[in-house]
C-alpha positions as CSV (number, residue, x, y, z in Angstrom):
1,X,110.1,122.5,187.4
2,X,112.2,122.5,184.0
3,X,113.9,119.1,184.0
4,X,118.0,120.1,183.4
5,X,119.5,119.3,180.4
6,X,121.9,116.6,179.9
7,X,124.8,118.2,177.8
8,X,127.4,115.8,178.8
9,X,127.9,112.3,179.1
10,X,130.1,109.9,180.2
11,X,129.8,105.9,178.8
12,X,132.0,103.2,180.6
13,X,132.2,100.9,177.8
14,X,132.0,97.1,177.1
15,X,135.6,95.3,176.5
16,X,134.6,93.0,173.5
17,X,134.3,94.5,170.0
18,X,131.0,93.3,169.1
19,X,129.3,94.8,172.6
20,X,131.0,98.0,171.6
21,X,129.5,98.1,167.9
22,X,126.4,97.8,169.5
23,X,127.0,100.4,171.7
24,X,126.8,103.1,169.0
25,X,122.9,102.6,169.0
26,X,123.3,103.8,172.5
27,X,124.9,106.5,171.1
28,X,122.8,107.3,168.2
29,X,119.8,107.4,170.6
30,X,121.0,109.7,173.1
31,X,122.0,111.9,170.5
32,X,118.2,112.1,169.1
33,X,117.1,112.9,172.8
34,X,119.8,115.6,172.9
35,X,121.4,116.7,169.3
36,X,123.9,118.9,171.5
37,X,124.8,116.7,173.9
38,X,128.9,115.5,174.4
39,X,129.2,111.6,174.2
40,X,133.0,110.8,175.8
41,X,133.3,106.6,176.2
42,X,135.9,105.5,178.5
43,X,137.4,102.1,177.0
44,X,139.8,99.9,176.6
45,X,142.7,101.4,174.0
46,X,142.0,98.9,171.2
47,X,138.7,100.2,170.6
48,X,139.5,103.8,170.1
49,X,139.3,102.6,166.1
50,X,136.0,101.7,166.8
51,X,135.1,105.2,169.0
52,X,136.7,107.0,166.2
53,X,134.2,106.1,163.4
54,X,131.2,107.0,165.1
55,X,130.1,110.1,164.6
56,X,128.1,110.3,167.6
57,X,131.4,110.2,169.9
58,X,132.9,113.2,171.0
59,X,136.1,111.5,172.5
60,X,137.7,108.2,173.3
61,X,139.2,107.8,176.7
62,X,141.7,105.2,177.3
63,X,140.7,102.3,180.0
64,X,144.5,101.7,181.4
65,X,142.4,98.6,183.7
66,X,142.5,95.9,181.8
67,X,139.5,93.4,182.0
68,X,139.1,91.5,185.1
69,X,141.3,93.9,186.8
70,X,140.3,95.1,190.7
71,X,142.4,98.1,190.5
72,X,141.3,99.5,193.0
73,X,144.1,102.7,193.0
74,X,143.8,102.9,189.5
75,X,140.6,103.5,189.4
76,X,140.1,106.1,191.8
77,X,143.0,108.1,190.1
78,X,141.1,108.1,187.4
79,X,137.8,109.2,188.5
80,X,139.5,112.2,190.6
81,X,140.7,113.1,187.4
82,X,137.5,113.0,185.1
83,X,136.3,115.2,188.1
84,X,137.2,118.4,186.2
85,X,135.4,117.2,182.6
86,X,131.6,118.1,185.1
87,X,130.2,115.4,183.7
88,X,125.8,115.6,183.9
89,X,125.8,112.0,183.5
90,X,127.3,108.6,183.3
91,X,126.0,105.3,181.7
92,X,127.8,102.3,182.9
93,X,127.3,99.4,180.2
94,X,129.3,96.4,182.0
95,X,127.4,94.7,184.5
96,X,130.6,94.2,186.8
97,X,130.1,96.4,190.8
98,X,134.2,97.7,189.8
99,X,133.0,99.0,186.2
100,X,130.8,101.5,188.1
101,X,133.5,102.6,191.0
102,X,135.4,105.2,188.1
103,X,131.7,107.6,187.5
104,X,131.5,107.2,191.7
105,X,134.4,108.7,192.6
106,X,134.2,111.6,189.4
107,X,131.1,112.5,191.3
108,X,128.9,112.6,188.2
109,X,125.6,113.6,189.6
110,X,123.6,111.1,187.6
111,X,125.1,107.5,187.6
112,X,122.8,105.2,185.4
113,X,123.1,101.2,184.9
114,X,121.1,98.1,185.4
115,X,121.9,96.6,188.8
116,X,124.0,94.4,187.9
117,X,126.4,93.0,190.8
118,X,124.3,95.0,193.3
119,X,125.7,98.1,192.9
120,X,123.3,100.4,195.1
121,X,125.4,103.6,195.7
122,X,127.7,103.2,193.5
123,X,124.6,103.8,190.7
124,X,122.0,106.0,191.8
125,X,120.1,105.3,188.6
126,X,120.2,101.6,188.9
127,X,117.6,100.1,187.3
128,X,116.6,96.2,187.6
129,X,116.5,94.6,184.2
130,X,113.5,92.7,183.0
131,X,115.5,90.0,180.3
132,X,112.3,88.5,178.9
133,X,110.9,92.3,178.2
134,X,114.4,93.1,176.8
135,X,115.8,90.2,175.0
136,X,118.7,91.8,173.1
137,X,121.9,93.5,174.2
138,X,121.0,96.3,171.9
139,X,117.6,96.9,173.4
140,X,119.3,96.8,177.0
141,X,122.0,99.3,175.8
142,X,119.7,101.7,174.7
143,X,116.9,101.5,177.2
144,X,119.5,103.1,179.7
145,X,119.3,106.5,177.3
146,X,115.4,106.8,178.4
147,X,114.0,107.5,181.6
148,X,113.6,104.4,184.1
149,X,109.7,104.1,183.9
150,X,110.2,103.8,179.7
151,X,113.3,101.5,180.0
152,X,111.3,98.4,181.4
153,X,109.8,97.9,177.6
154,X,111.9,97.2,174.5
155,X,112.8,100.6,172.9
156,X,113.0,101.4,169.2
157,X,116.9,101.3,168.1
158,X,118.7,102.5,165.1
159,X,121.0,100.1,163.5
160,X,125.5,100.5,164.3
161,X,126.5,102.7,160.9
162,X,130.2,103.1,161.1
163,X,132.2,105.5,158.9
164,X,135.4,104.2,157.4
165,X,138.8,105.9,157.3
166,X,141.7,105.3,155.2
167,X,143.7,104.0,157.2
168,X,143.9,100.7,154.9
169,X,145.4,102.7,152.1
170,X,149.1,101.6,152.5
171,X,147.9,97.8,152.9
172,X,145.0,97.3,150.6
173,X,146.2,94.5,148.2
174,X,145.8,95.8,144.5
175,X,143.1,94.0,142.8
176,X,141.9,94.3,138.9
177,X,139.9,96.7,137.5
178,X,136.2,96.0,138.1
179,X,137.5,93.0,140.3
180,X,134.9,92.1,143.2
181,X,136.1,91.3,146.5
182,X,134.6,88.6,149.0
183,X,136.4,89.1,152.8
184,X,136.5,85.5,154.5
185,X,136.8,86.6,158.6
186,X,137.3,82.9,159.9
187,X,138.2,83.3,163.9
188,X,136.4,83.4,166.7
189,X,137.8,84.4,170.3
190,X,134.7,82.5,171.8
191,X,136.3,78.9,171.3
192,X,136.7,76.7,168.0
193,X,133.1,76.0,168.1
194,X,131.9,79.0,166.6
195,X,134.7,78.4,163.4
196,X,133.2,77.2,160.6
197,X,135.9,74.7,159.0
198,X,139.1,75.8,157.8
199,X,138.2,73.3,154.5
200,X,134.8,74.8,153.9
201,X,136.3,78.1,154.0
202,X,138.5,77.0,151.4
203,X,135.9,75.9,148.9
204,X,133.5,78.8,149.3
205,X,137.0,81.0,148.3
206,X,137.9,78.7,145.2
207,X,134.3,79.2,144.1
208,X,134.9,82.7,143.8
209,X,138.1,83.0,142.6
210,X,137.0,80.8,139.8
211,X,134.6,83.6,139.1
212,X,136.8,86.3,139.1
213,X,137.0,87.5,142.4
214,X,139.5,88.4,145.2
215,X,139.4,87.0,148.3
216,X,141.3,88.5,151.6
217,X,141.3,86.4,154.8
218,X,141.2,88.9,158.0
219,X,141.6,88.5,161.7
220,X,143.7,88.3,164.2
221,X,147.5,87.2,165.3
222,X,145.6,84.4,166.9
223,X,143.9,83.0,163.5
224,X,146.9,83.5,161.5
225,X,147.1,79.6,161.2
226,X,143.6,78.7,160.4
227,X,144.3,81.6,157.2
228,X,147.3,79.4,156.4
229,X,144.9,75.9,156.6
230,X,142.5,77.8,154.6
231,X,145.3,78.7,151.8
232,X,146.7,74.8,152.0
233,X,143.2,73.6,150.6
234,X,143.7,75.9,147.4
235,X,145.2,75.1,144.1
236,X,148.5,77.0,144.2
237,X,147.2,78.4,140.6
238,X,144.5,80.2,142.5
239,X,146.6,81.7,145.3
240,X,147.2,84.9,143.9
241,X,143.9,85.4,144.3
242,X,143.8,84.4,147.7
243,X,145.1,86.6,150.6
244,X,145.7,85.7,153.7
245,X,145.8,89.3,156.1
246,X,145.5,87.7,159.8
247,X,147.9,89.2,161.9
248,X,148.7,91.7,159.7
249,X,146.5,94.6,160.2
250,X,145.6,96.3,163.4
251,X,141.9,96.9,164.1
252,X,141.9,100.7,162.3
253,X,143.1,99.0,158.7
254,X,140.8,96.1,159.4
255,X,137.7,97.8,159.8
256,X,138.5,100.3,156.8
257,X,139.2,97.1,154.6
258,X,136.4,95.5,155.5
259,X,134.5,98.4,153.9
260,X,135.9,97.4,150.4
261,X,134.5,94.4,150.7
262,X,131.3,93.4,148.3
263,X,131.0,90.6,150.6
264,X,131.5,89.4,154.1
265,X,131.8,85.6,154.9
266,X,132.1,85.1,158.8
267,X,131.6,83.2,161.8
268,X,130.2,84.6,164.9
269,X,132.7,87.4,166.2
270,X,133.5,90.8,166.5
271,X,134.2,91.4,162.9
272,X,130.9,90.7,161.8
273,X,129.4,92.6,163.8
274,X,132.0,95.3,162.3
275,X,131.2,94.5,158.9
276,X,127.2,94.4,160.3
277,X,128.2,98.3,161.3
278,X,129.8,99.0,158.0
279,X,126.4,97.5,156.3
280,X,128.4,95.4,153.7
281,X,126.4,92.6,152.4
282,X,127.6,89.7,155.3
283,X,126.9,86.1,155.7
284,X,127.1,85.3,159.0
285,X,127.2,81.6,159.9
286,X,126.5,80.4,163.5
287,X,126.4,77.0,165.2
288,X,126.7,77.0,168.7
289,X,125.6,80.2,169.7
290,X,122.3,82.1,168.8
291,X,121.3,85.2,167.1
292,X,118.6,85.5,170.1
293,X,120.9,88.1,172.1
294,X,123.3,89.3,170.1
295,X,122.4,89.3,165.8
296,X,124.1,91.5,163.3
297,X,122.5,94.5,163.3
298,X,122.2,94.9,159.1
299,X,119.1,94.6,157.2
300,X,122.0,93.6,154.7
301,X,123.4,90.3,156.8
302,X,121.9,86.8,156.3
303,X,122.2,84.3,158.9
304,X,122.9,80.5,158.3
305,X,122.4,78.4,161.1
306,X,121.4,74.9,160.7
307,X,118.3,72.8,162.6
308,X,120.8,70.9,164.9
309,X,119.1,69.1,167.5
310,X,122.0,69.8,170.2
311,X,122.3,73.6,168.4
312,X,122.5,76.1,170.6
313,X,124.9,74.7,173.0
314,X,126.8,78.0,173.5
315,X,130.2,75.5,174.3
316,X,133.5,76.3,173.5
317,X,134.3,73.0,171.5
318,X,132.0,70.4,170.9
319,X,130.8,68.2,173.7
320,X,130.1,65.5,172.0
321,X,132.7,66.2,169.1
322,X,130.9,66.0,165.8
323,X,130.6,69.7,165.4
324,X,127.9,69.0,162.9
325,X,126.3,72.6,163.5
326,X,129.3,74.0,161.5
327,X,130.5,71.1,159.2
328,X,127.6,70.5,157.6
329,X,127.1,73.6,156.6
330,X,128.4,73.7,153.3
331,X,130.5,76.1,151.1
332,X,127.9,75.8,148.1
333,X,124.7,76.6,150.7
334,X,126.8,80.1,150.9
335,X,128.2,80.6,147.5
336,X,124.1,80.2,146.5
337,X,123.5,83.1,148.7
338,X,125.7,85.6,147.8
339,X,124.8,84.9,143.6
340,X,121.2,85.4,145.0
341,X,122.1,88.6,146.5
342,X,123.5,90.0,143.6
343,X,120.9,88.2,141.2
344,X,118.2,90.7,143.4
């Protein structure tokens, strides 16, 4: 008997940036199984950015449910209206037993997911996930585009390769002809822990300003004030070298000027794995947490993370308040990096 072809597919995606960056391996692999096949993701709003510069996606549906949210109504409205796309398929990447109610009631025939919150029925395709055989979120991501007897051993992956827009245009700071540009991208939703200090940021961007360079500061609204710290600890003669964007962009114009960048200096977030996606040359420095589960995925990213005995403690703040993970991990330990990089 012919097995049917899978033309069109449903994702419910992940709601935190870097899960969705690595997502698009997902993609990228059921796209080599099936060049014609129709990827739709249904996510939260402030990832269609994201959706919108992989080339694997055919379109980005808007999650109205916000994370955490029962929603029980809500849900159901929506899956009674994806009933008319005749989906062949649906992969449900969050773990939660409500992330896979929306593909149930849209009666897509084929409902795939690891068990998760034992959610028999609701997945039809569940499958029981093995952690030791699949040790990164990438690997478990893309073992749900193969068949359940091949998804119990770690599967080959491409890398996240994210196409820029333009949508930076209007806010891209000039900069001098030939001028290179190093992108600092010091927050960190996860909890101070994971910020490397305000001060050390400040010294690695005097370093290269001093050469020459231009230096942009990006996240959010909520790391507008750890850009300003990071501007105190510089000489106001080198400020105009020094920008300080957090706050000031939405996602689209951060991800399309993180693609100018000729270097990428962050902690532990969603932005590096962005930049990671972009494949900019990134320095990604972690403390707390560990690359074990969720790395950049960039043959072009360096991780620093220091020997610490306590290290990884995968805390919010400190619990015994040093932070020496993060402090003593200093600005000329990166600075030596990136010259090496370009030295190559």
């Amino acid at each position: 008997m012919t097995q049917h072809k899978i033309d069109k597919i449903l994702i419910i995606g992940p709601s935190w940036v870097g899960d969705m960056v690595m997502a698009q391996s997902l993609f990228m692999a059921l796209r080599q199984n099936n060049p014609d096949v129709q990827i739709d993701v249904l996510a939260p709003d402030w990832s269609r950015p994201l959706l919108e510069r992989m080339p694997e996606v055919h379109q980005a549906i808007s999650m109205p449910v916000t994370h955490g949210m029962f929603a029980w109504k809500q849900r159901k409205a929506i899956g009674l209206k994806l009933r008319d796309e005749n989906y062949d398929r649906a992969i449900v990447l969050p773990n939660s037993w409500k992330s896979a109610l929306i593909p149930w009631f849209a009666r897509i025939p084929v409902r795939t997911g690891w068990l998760g919150e034992m959610r028999y029925g609701l997945l039809n395709d569940a499958r029981k996930l093995n952690k030791q055989a699949l040790p990164l979120m990438v690997q478990r991501f893309v073992a749900l585009a193969q068949p359940a007897v091949e998804a119990r051993k770690a599967p080959s992956y491409q890398k996240p390769h994210m196409i820029a827009g333009q949508s930076a245009t209007a806010i891209d700071p000039p900069r001098l002809k030939q001028q290179q540009r190093l992108i600092l991208c010091p927050g960190a939703e996860f909890g101070p822990a994971k910020q490397w200090p305000a001060a050390h940021y400040a010294d690695l961007a005097v370093d290269f300003i001093e050469m020459g360079w231009q230096v942009l500061i990006m996240g959010s609204k909520a790391d507008a004030s750890t850009g300003d710290e990071i501007c105190s600890h510089v000489d106001p003669a080198l400020r105009s070298s020094l920008i300080n964007l957090c706050g000031r962009t939405q996602l689209a114009e951060a991800i399309d000027l993180i693609d100018t960048a000729d270097v990428v200096v962050s902690n532990d977030s969603g932005l590096m794995h962005i930049a990671a996606a972009l494949q900019k040359p990134l320095i990604a420095i972690y403390g707390p947490t560990s690359t074990a589960f969720t790395p950049p995925l960039s043959e072009l990213a360096q991780i620093v993370q220091l020997p610490i005995e306590c290290s990884p403690c995968f805390k919010r703040e400190c619990p015994l308040g040093h932070h020496k993970c993060m402090k003593d991990i200093q600005a000329e330990t990166i600075t030596a990096k990136i010259k090496y990089h370009f030295a190559k």
